[in-house]
N, C-alpha and C positions, 0 to 999 in steps of 0.2 A: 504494500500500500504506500502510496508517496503523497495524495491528498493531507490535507491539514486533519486531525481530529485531536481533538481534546486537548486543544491548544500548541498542539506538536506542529512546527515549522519544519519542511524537508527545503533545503538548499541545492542548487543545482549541482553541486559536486558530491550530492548524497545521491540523486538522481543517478547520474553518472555511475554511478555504483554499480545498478540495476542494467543500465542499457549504458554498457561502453561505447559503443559508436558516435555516443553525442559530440565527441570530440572533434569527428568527422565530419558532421553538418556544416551548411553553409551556413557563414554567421548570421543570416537575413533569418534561418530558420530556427538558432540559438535566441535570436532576438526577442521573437515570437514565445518561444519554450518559454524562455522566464518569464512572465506575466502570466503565461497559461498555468504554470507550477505554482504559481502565487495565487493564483483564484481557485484552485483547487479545490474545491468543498465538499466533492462528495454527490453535488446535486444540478446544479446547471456547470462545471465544469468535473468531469470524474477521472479516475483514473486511467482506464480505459482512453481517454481523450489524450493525458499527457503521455500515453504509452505511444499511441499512434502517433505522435508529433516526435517523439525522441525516438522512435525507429523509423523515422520520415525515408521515403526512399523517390528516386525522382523521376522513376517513371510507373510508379504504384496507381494500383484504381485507389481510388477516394471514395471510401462508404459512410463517411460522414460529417457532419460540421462541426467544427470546436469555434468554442467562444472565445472571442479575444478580446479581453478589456485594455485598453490605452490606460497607464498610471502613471506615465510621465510626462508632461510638460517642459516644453521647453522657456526658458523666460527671454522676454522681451532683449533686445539685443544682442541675442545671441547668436543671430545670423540665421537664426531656422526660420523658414516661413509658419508664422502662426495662424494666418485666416485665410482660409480659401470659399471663396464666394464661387458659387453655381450660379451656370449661366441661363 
């Protein structure tokens, strides 16, 4: 289990543990991973979900969606664009 329960934080170097290959991944894909391992609940993001993303492979079928929550912010000045307006 790598999800959070009972107050238990798994870190991506515990991950790691479980599925060696992470080391492997594109960093675009590592990117993704850590936020997906940090919402882990159990319930809208599962195990299951951060299994399939740390054994990512690139030319796999895809059977299903994982959530991906944005946690970081970039601040003002920083040279990232922060607003993007639809056209």
């Amino acid at each position: 289990m790598v999800c959070v329960e009972s107050g238990k934080l798994y870190s991506p170097s515990a991950l790691a543990k479980q599925h060696p290959g992470i080391a492997r991944l594109p960093v675009s894909v590592r990117v993704v991973l850590e936020p997906v391992l940090r919402n882990c609940d159990g319930q809208r993001v599962s195990d299951e979900h951060v299994a399939e993303l740390a054994n990512w492979k690139p030319n796999a079928v895809r059977t299903q969606k994982i959530l991906f929550v944005a946690s970081r912010v970039a601040p003002p000045g920083s040279g990232s664009v922060h607003q993007v307006k639809a056209a």
